[in-house]
C-alpha positions in Angstrom: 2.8 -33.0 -9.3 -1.0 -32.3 -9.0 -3.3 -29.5 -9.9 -5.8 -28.3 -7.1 -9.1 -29.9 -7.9 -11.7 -27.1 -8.7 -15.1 -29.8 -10.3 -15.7 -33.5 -9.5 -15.3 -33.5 -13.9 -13.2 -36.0 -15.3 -9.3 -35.1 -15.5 -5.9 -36.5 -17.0 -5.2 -38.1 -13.8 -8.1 -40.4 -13.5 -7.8 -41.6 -17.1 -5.2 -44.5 -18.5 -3.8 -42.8 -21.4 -6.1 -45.1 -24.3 -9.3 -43.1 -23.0 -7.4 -39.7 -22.1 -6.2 -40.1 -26.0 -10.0 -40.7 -26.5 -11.3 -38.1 -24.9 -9.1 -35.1 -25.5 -9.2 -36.1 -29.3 -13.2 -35.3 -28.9 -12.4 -32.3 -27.0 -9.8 -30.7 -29.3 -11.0 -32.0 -32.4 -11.4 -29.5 -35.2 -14.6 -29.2 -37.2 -14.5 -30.5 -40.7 -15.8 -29.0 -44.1 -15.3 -25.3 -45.1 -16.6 -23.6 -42.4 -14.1 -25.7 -39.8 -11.2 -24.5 -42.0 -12.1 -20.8 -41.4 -12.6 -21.5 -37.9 -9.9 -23.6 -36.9 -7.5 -22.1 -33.7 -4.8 -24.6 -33.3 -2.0 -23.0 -33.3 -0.4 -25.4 -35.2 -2.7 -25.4 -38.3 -3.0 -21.5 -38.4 0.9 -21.5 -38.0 0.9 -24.0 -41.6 -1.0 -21.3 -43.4 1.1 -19.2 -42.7 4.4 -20.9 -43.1 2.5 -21.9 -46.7 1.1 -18.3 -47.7 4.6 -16.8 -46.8 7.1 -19.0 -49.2 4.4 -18.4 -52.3 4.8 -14.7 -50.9 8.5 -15.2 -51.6 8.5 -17.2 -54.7 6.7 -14.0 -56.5 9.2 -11.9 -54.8 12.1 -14.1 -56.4 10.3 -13.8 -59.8 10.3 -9.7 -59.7 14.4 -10.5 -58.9 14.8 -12.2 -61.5 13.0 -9.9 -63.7 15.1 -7.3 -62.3 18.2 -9.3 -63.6 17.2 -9.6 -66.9 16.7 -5.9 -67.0 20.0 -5.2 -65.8 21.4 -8.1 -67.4 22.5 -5.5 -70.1 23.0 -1.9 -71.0 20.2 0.1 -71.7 18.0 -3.3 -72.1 14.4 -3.2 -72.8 12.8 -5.9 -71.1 10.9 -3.5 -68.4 10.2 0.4 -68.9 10.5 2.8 -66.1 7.1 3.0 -64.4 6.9 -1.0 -64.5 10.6 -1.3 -62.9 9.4 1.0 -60.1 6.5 -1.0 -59.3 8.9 -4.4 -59.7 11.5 -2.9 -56.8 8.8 -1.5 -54.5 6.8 -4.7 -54.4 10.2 -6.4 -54.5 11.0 -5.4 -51.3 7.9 -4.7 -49.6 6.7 -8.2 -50.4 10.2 -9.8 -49.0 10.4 -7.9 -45.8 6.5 -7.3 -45.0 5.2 -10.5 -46.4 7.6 -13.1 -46.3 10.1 -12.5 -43.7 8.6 -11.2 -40.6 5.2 -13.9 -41.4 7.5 -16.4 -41.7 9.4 -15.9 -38.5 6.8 -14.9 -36.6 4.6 -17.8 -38.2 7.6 -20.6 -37.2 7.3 -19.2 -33.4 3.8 -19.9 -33.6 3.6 -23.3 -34.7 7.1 -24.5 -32.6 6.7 -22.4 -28.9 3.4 -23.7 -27.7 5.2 -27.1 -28.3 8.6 -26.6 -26.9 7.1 -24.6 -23.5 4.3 -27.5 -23.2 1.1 -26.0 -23.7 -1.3 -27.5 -25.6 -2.3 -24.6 -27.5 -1.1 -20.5 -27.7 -2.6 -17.7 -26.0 -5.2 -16.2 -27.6 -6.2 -18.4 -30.3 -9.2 -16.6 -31.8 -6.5 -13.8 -32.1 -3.9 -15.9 -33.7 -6.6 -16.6 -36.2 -7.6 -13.1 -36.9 -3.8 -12.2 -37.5 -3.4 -14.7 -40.6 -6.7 -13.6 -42.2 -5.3 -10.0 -41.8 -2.0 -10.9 -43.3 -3.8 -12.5 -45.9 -5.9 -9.7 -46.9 -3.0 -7.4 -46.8 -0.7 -9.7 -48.9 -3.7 -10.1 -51.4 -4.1 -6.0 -51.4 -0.8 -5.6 -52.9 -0.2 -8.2 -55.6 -3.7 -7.2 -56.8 -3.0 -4.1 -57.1 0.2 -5.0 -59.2 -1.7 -7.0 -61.3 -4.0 -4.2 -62.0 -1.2 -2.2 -62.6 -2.0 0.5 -59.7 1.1 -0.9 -57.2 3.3 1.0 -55.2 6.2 2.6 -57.4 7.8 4.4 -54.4 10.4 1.6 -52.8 9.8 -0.3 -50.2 10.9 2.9 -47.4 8.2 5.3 -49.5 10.4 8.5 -48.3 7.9 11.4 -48.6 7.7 14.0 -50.7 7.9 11.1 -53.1 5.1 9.7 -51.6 3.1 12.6 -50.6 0.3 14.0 -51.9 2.2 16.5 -54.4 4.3 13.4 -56.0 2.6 10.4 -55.5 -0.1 10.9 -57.9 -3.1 7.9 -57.9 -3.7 5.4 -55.2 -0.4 3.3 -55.2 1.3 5.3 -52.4 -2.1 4.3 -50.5 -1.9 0.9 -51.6 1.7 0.5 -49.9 0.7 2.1 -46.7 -2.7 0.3 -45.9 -0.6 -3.4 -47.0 1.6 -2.0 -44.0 -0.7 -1.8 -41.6 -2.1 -4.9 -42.6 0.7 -6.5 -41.7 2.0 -5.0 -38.9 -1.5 -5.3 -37.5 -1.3 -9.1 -37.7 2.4 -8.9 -36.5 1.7 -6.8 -33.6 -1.0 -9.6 -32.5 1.5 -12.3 -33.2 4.0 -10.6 -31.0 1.3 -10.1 -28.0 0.3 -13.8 -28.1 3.8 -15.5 -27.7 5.1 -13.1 -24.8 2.0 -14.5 -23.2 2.5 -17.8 -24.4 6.6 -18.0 -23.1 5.5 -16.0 -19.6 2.3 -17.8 -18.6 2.4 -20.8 -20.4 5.4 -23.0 -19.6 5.4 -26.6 -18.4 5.9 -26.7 -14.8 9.7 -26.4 -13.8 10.6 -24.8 -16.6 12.0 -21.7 -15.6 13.5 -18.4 -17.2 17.3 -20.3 -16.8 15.9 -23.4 -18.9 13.7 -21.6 -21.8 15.4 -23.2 -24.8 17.2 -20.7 -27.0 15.0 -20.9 -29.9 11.8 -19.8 -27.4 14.1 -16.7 -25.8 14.6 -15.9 -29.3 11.0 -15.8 -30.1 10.4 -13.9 -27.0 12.8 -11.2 -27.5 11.7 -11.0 -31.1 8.0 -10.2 -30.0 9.0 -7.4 -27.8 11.0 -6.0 -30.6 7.7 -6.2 -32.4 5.6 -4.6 -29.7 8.4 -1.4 -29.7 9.2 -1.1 -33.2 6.3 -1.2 -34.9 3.7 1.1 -33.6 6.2 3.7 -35.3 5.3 2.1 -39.1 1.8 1.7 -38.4 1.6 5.7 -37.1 4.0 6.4 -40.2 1.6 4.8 -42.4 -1.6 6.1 -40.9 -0.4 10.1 -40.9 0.9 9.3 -44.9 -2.6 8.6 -46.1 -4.0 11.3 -43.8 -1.8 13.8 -45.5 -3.0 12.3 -48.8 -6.6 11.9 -48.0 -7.8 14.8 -45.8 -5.2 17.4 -45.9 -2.7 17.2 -43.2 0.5 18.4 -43.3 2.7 15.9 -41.1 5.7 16.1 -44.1 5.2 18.8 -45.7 7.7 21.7 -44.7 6.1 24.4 -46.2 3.2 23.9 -43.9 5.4 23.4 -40.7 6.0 19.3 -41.1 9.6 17.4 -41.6 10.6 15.4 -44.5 13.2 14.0 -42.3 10.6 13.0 -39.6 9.6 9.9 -42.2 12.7 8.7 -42.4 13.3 8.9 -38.3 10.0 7.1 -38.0 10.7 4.6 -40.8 14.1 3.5 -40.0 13.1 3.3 -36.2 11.0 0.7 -37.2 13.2 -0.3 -40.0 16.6 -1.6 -38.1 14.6 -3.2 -35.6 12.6 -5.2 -38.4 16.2 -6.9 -39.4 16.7 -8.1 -36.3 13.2 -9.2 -35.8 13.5 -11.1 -38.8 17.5 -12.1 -37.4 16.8 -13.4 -33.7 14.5 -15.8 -34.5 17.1 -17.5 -37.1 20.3 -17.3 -35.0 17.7 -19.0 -32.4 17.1 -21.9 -35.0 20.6 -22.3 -35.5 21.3 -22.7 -31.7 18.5 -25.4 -31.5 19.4 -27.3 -34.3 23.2 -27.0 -33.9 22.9 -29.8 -30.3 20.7 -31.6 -31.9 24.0 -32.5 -34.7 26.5 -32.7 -32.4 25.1 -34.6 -29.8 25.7 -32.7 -27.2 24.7 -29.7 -24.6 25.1 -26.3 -26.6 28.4 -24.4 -25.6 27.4 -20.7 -23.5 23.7 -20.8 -22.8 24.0 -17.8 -20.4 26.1 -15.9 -23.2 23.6 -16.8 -25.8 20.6 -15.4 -23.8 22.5 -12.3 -22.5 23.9 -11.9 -26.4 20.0 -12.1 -27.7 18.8 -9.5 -24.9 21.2 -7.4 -26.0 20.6 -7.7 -29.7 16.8 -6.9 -29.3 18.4 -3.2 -26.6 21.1 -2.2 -28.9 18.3 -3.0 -32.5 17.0 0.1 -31.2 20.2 2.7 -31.2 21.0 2.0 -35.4 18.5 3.9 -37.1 20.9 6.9 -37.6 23.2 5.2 -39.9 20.4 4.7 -42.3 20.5 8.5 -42.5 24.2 9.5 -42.5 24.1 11.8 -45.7 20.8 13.6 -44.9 23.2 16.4 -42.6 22.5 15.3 -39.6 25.3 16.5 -36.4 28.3 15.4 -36.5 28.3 14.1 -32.6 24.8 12.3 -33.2 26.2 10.7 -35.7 29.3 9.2 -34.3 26.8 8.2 -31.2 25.0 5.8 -33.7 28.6 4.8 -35.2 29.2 3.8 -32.0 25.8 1.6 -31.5 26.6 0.4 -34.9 29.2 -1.6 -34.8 28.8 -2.6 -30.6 25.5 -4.9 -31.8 28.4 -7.1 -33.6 29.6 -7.7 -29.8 26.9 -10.1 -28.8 26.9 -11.7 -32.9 30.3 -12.3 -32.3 29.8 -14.3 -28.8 26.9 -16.3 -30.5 29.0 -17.0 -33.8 31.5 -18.2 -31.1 29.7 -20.4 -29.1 28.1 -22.1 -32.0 31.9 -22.7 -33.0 32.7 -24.0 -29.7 29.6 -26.5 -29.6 30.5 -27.6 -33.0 34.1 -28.5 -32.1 33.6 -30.1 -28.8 31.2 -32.1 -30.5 31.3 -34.8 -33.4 29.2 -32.8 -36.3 26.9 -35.3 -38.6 26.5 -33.1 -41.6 22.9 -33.7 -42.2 21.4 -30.5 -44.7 20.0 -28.7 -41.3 23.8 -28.4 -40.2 25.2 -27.5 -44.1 23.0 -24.8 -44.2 23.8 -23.6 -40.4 27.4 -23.9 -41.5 26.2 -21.9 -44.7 24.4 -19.3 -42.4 27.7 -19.0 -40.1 29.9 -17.9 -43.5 27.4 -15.7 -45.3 26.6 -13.7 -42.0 30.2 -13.2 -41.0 31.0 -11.4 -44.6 27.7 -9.1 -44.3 28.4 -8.3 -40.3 31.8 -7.2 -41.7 30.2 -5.2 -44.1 28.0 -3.6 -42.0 30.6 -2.4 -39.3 32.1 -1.1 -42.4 29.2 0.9 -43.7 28.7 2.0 -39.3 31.4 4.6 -40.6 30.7 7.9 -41.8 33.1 8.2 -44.1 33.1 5.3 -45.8 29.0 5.3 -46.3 28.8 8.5 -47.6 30.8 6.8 -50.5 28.9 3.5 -51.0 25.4 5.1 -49.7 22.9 4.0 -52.6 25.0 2.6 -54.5 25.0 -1.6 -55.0 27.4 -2.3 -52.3 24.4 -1.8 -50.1 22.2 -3.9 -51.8 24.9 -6.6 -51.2 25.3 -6.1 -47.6 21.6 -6.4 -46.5 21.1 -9.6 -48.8 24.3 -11.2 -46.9 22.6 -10.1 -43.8 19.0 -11.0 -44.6 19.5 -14.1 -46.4 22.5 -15.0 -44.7 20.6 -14.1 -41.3 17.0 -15.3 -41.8 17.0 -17.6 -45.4 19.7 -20.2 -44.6 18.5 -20.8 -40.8 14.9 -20.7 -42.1 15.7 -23.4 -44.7 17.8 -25.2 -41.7 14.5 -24.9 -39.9 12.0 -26.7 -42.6 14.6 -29.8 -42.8 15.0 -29.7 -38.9 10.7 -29.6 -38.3 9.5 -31.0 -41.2 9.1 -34.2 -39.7 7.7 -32.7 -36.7 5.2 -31.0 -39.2 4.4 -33.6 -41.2 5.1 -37.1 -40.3 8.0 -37.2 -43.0 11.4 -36.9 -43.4 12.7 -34.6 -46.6 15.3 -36.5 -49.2 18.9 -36.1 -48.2 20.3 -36.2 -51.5 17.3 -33.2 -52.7 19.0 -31.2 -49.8 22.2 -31.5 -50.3 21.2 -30.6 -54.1 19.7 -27.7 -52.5 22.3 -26.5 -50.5 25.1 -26.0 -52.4 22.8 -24.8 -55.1 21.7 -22.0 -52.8 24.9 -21.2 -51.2 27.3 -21.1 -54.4 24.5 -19.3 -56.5 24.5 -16.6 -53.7 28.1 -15.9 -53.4 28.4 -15.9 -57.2 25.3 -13.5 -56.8 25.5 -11.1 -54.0 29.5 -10.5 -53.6 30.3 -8.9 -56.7 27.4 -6.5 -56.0 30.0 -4.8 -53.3 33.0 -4.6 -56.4 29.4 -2.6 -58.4 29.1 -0.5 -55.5 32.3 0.5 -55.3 32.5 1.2 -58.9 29.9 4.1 -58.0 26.6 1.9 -60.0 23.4 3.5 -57.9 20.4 1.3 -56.5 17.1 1.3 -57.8 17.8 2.5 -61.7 16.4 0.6 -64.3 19.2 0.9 -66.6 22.8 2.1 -67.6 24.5 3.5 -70.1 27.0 1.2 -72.5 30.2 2.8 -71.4 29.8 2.8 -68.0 32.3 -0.2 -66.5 28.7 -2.4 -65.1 27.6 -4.3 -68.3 30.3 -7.6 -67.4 29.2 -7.5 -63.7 25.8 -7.2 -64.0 25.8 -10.0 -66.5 27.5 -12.3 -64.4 25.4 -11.7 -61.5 21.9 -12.3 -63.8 23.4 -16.0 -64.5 24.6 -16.6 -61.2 20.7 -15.8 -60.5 19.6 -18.3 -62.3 22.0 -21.0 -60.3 20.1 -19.5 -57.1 16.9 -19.6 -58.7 17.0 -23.7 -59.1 18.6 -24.2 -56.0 15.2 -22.8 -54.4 13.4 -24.7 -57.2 15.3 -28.0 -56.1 14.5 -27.0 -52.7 10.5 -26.8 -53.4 10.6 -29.9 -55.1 11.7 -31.5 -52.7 8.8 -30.3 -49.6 6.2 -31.1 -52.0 7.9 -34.4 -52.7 8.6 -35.3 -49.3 5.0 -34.0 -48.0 3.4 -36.8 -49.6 6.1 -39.6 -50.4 8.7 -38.7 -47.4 10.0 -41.5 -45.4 7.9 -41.8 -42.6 9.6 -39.9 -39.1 9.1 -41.2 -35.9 8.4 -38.7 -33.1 12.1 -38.1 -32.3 14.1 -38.9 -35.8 17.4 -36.8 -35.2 17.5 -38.0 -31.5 16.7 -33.9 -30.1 16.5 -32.9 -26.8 13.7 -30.7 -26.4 10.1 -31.1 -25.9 8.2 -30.7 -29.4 9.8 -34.1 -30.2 8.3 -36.1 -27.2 5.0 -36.6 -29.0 3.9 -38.0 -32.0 4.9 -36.7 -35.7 2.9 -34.4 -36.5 1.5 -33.5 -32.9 -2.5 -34.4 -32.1 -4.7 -31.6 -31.8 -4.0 -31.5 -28.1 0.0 -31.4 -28.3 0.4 -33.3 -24.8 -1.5 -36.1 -23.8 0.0 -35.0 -20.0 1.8 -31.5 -19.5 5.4 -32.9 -18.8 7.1 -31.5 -15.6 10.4 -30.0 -17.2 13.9 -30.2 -14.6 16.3 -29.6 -17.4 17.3 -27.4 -20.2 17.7 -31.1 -22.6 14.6 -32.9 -21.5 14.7 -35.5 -23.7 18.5 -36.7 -22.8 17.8 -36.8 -19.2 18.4 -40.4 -19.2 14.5 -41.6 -18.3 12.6 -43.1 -20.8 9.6 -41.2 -19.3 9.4 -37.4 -18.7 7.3 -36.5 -15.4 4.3 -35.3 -16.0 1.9 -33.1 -13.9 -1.7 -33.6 -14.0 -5.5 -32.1 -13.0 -6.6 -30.7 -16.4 -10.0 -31.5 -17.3 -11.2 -33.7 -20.3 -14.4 -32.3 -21.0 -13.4 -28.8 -22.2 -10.1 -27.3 -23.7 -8.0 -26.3 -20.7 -4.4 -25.2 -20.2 -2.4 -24.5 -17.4 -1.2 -21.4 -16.4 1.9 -20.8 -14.6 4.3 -18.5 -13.0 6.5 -15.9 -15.1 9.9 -17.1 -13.2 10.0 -19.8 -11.7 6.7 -21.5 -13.6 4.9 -23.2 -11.0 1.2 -23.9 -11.7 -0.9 -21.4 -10.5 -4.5 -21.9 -12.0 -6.3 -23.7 -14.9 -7.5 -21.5 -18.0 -10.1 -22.6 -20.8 -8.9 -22.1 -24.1 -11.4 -21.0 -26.7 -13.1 -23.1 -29.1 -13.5 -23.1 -32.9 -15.4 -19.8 -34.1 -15.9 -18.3 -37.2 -16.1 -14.8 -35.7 -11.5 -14.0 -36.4 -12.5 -14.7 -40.1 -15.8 -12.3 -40.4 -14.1 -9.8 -38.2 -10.8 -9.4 -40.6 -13.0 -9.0 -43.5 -14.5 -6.5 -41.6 -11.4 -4.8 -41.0 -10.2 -5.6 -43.8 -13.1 -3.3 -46.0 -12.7 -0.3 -43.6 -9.0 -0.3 -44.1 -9.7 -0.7 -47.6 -12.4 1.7 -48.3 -10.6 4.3 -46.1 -7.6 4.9 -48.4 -10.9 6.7 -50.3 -12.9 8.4 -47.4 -12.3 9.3 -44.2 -16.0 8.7 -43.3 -14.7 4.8 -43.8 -13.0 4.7 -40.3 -16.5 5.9 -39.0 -19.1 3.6 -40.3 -16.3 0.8 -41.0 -16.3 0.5 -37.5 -20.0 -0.9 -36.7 -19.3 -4.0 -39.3 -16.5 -4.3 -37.1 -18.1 -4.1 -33.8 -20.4 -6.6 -34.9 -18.1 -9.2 -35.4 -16.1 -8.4 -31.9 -19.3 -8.5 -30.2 -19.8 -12.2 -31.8 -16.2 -13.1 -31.3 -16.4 -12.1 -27.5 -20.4 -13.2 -26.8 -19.7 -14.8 -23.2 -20.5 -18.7 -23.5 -22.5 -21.0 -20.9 -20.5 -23.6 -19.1 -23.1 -26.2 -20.5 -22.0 -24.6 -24.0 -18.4 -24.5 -23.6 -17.9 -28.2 -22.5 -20.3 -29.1 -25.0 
């Protein structure tokens, strides 16, 4: 397959592949030094920071757990006061669901989709770049602030009046909802840049009906994003506007709602589980094939199922609210949506049951921890149909059984598929393969410690101990429990810590990995390990949903894009046939200075108001560099 001709320039077709090699590694090189760092825009060392920047994000977040344990370790311990336990649990969670969980999701998609669609580099570069920068400084925001002792004390949801003006006394209410629209900022760019990616982007031939699963998970992930969180970032904007210049959006007395937080939250809020969920459950169904050896079971019911997911993520947020008197008929509506989203988890639990049993399983550590995903995530889907009902939540409604559902759902959903995920691409990333023996170390570490953990949390609940207190008085029935659970911490604790060890380990003294070491199917493994700068020497032509075990040695390729300037190929949303040729942007330092830009207005505006005005030149500046039209002679340079 050929690309219409538009310049007598050199292209991929005129080239043997020693001087293509040659001459795309000059086109795509990255600068060096400094400076080339903070303007690189491959996708795939942008998507390394993150992946980086997110884990240290959740290995503070595990050390505030673990401090939490030792406070609740015992009755009426000492080892934190109040004020400094409020701080612990707010940054708690806002750290592991705004700076860890969604990054690192959204930060996998962005390194593995380019690859497995067969672009050579994602849309929107210079914007990929500006998102990490703006994660950065929002990640950085908080856990200064808690080192300066000014962080959020209000939980991770902020419910006003607690975090109103009257209340929330200081700047650490502030603090929490600038680091949110930080991040949901840089997610919202994320999302925009991998629906254009999967839609415009794909190798030719690859249609909608052979997208691998992990991509449709991606893509159903970003327009969760795009729906869900405008909600949190307008949420988080009218908080500080109440706070800073007087509005009244929550405040009843003056005509606002204190329930209208917690509709706008939790409309954000469900959605974010399953934007954190899909893009798991779509790791497991790419890595599940790859260890059977065969053609995954129900790849119609596994697209429809994720679809659905990403519909139905949007008709839950009620049952986040069942106690706050809300009608009885709206609530047996979202009841109803409650428990019909474990429809499609069910058909996807199935199917990956049905691929692993028509199949020969080799239980490499990607698989134990798939397997591990499959068990924790049944127990907290079975928890949460149970908290769907009325009745039964307005028993165990802040109270620890909670706290042990979500865990089961979010590490059980996101942190056992993620970890499946490093093992599985690690090579792909680095060159090397991880230790066996470290992983299997790691596994059961991880999954025992966080049974022993988590479970007995729901036999607290039920005992009636609330969430979020600091401590407990001796003759309450919790002091056994709670101790049990604090040790088990610490067997969950080293079986992250044996985990660690082991990447940094491997990084530099893995076993070198071929480009294909676990024998996949799909097309991030039919290049080199790690990937040039370039991805694919020739954009394959894609005729099958398991490329790679077509049978042919070689995958057809078309050809037509240039040599002399960064160029990918654009194609159609359904049926992906080329349709032009794009230029992809270059290098530019202009993402970094324009996120420090952005990054002082948002700052300077939890102060002033006058900060959105005269922030905004700084920032126009730095767009006005960022989109400065180039000269052909300049951008083929």
């Amino acid at each position: 397959m050929t690309i219409e001709q538009r310049s007598s320039a050199a292209t991929d077709v005129d080239l043997d592949d020693v001087e293509l090699d040659r001459r795309l590694d000059r086109t795509w090189a990255r600068r060096t030094g400094f400076w080339g760092a903070i303007a690189a825009v491959d996708h795939k060392v942008i998507a390394r920071r993150y992946i980086v920047t997110a884990f240290v994000f959740l290995i503070l977040g595990g050390m505030l757990a673990l401090a939490m344990r030792i406070q609740l370790a015992q009755p009426e311990a000492r080892f934190i006061d109040a004020d400094r336990y409020n701080q612990i649990f707010t940054m708690h969670g806002s750290n592991m669901m705004f700076l860890f969980a969604v990054p690192v999701m959204e930060a996998m998609a962005v390194y593995l989709v380019p690859l497995m669609v067969g672009t050579r580099n994602i849309a929107f570069p210079r914007l990929n770049a500006f998102s990490y920068w703006i994660f950065l400084a929002g990640g950085l925001l908080l856990w200064i602030s808690f080192a300066l002792d000014t962080a959020p004390d209000v939980g991770w949801f902020a419910y006003v009046p607690l975090s109103g003006p009257e209340y929330g006394s200081g700047k650490r209410a502030d603090i929490w909802a600038q680091m949110i629209t930080f991040t949901e900022l840089s997610a919202l760019a994320v999302a925009v840049e991998i629906v254009v990616t999967v839609l415009k982007q794909r190798a030719p031939g690859m249609s909608l009906d052979q997208i691998p699963l992990l991509v449709w998970s991606m893509l159903v992930m970003a327009f969760v994003v795009i729906m869900a969180m405008p909600a949190i970032v307008f949420e988080s904007s009218t908080l500080i506007m109440d706070r800073l210049v007087g509005t009244q959006f929550y405040n009843p007395a003056e005509g606002g709602d204190v329930l209208l937080w917690q509709h706008l939250f939790w409309f954000f809020g469900h959605p974010e589980v399953y934007i954190i969920f899909l893009p798991a459950v779509g790791m497991v169904s790419a890595i599940l094939p790859t260890f059977v050896q065969r053609p995954i079971f129900g790849y119609l019911p596994l697209v429809m199922a994720l679809i659905a997911t990403g519909v139905l993520a949007f008709g839950l947020w009620v049952h986040h609210m069942f106690v706050v008197g809300l009608p009885r008929l709206g609530e047996s509506f979202f009841t109803a949506s409650s428990m019909a989203i474990a429809i499609p988890a069910g058909v996807q639990i199935f199917c990956w049951l049905a691929t692993l049993w028509a199949g020969r399983p080799v239980f490499k550590t990607p698989l134990l921890f798939v397997i591990g995903f499959i068990v924790t995530f049944v127990i907290g889907g079975l928890t949460g149909v149970m908290v769907a009902s009325v009745p039964f939540d307005a028993q165990v409604h802040d109270t620890y059984f909670v706290v042990a559902h979500f865990h089961y759902v979010l590490i059980g959903g996101a942190i056992f598929p993620l970890i499946a995920g490093i093992y599985y691409w690690f090579p792909k990333m680095t060159g090397r393969m991880m230790s066996e023996r470290l992983g299997r170390w790691a596994f059961w570490l991880i999954f025992v410690g966080f049974q022993l953990t988590f479970f007995p949390m729901h036999i607290l609940g039920l005992q009636g101990m609330p969430r979020r207190i600091y401590t407990y008085q001796p003759e309450m029935p919790w002091g056994g429990l709670n101790l049990f659970i604090s040790l088990s911490a610490v067997i969950l604790s080293s079986g992250f810590l044996v985990f660690f060890i082991d990447v940094i380990r491997s990084w530099s003294a893995g076993r070198p990995a071929g480009p294909n070491p676990w024998n996949a199917s799909s097309l991030e493994w039919a290049m080199n390990s790690p990937p040039p700068s370039y991805n694919f020497r020739r954009i394959p032509v894609v005729d099958a949903r398991d490329p790679l075990w077509c049978g042919s040695d070689e995958l057809p390729v078309a050809s037509g894009l240039r040599t002399d300037r960064r160029e990918l190929l654009i194609s159609s949303v359904v049926e992906a046939l080329p349709e032009a040729r794009e230029s992809s942007p270059r290098d530019s330092v202009w993402p970094f200075w324009a996120a420090i830009a952005t990054s002082i207005m948002l700052i300077w505006s939890m102060f002033s108001p006058w900060a959105i005005v005269w922030g905004s030149i700084p920032i126009a500046i730095t767009l006005i560099g960022w989109f400065w039209p180039k000269g052909i002679a300049e951008d083929e340079s």
